[in-house]
N, C-alpha and C positions, 0 to 999 in steps of 0.2 A: 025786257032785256034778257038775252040768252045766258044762260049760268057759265057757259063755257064757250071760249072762243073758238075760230072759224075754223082753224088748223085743228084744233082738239076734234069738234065736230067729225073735219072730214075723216081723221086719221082714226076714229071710232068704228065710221062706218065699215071699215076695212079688217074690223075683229069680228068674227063669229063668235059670240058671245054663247052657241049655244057647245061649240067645240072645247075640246080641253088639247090645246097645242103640244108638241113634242117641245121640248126644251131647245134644242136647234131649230125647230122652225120656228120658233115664236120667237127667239133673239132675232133671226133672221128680217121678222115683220116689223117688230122695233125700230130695227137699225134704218127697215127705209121707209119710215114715216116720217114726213118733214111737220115738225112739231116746235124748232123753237131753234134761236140762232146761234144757241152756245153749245158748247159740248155739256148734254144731263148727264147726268148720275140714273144709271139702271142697278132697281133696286127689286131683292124678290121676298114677298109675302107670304106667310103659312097658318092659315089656320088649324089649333093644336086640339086635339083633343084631350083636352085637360081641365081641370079646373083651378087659375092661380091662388084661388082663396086657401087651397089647402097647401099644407106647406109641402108634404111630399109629393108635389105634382108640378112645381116650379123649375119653369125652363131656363138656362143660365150658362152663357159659356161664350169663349170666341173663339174665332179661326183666323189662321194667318192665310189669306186668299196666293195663291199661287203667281199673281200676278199685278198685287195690288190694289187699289181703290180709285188709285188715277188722281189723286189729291193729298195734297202735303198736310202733315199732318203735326200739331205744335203740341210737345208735350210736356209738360212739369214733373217734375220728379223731388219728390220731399225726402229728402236726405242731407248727410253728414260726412265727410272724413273722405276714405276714399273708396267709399259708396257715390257719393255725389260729384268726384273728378273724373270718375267712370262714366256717369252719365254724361256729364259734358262732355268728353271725347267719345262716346256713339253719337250725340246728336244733338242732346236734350237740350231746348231753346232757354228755361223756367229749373233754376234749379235751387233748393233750399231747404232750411231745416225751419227752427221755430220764428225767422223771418218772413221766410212765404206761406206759413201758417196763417203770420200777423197782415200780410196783406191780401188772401185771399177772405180773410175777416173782415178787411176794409173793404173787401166789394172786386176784389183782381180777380177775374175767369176767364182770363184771355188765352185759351189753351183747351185743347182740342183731349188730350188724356191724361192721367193723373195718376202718376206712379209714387208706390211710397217704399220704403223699408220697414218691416215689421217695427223693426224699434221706435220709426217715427208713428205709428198709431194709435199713442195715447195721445198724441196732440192731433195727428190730422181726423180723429175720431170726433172733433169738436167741430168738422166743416161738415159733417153730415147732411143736417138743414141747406146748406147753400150749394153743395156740390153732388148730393142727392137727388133732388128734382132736375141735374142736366145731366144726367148719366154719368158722372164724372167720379164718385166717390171709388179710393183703390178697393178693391176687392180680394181675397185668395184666391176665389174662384174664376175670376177672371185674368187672373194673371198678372192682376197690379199691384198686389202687395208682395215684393219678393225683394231679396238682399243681389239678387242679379241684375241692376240697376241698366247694367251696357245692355246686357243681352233684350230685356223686358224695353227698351227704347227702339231696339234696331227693328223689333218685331214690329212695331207698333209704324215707326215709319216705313214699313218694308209692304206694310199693306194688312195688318191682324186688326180685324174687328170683332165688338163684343155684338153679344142679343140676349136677346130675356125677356121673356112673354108677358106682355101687356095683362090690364085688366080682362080684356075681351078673349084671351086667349091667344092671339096673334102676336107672330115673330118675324122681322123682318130686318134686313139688312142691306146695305150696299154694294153690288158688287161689281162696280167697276164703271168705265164711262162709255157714253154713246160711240166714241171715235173708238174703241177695242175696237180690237180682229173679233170675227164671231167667235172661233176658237178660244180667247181669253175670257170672253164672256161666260161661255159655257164651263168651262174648265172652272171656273170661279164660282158660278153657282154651283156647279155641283162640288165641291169642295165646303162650301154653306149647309147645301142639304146633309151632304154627310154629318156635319158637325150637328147641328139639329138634330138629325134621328140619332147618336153618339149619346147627346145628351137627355133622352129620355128618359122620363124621371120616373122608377122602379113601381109608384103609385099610377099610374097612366095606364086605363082600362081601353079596349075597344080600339077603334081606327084613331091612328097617332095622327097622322097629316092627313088633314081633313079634304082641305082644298090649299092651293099655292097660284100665285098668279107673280108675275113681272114688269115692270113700266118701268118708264123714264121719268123725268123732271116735269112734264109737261105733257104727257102721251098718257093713253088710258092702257089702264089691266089689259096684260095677255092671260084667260085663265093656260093651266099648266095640269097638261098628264100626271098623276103623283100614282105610287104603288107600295 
């Protein structure tokens, strides 16, 4: 039985695998390969040269893409007073103090990002375990722990995603849907890559972006030109 289905197949045959594509013409190749009947998610890849084991070489940050992700996005926000009335009028679907502490301890992660107030992080500092392994735990550095509850929502629905380099070294992110204009595509990755070489971490010797490639939901690797 074949690992990969008929479409994947064909729409492979159609990458030079031994080319490294321009960033416009590899969105381009993307966009017309028939690979699946929904609108995917085109996402782009990096290998870093780095090593995450050491702590001054970890990659870490997000970008608010210029044009969005093309998917709605649910976000909780742990707060109080009128930190947390702020959040509900930008957006926030999930909003609470040491009650959605007590139900995300019961097992709630129905929520796509997870904003706090500094003040709420000695209690939302006890979902580590559970909101750690799904990317979800707020951060400074990410932009999730902040008393700017409206602001740190709008972004987050507006199209800002995080990244942060795997064990392997690899960074990758989402950046936007198969039905974009090419121009939004492009525009959004590079907005991504910016953000990524922005965030190079001062220990990081030698060639930073190794190799980077792009694909869809169901479509194989374009590799990508890097410099």
């Amino acid at each position: 039985m074949p690992k990969h289905g008929k479409k994947y197949r064909a729409a492979r045959e159609l990458v030079d695998r031994t080319r490294r594509y321009e960033l416009e013409e590899a969105i381009g190749l993307l966009k017309g390969l028939e690979t699946a009947a929904f609108d995917e998610t085109i996402e782009v890849s990096m290998k870093l040269g780095v090593d995450p084991r050491k702590g001054d070489q970890l990659v870490r940050g997000s970008v608010v893409l210029p044009h969005g992700t093309g998917r709605s996005v649910r976000v909780a926000v742990f707060a109080e007073g009128e930190a947390a009335e702020a959040a509900k009028e930008a957006g926030a679907e999930v909003v609470g103090g040491a009650d959605l502490v007590e139900r995300v301890q019961g097992g709630f992660t129905d929520f796509d990002v997870a904003i706090a107030v500094p003040a709420m992080m000695r209690h939302v500092g006890k979902l580590g375990r559970i909101l750690g392994p799904q990317g979800k735990m707020p951060s400074p550095k990410a932009g999730t722990v902040t008393d700017d509850t409206a602001n740190a929502v709008r972004e987050y629905q507006a199209g800002k995603v995080e990244f942060r380099v795997d064990d392997t070294a690899n960074v990758h992110a989402p950046v936007g849907k198969k039905s974009f204009t090419a121009e939004k595509l492009v525009e959004n990755a590079r907005a991504f890559f910016d953000s990524v070489v922005a965030a190079k971490p001062t220990g990081a010797k030698g060639t930073y972006i190794q190799k980077a490639s792009i694909t869809s939901t169901m479509g194989p690797g374009v590799p990508l030109a890097v410099r």
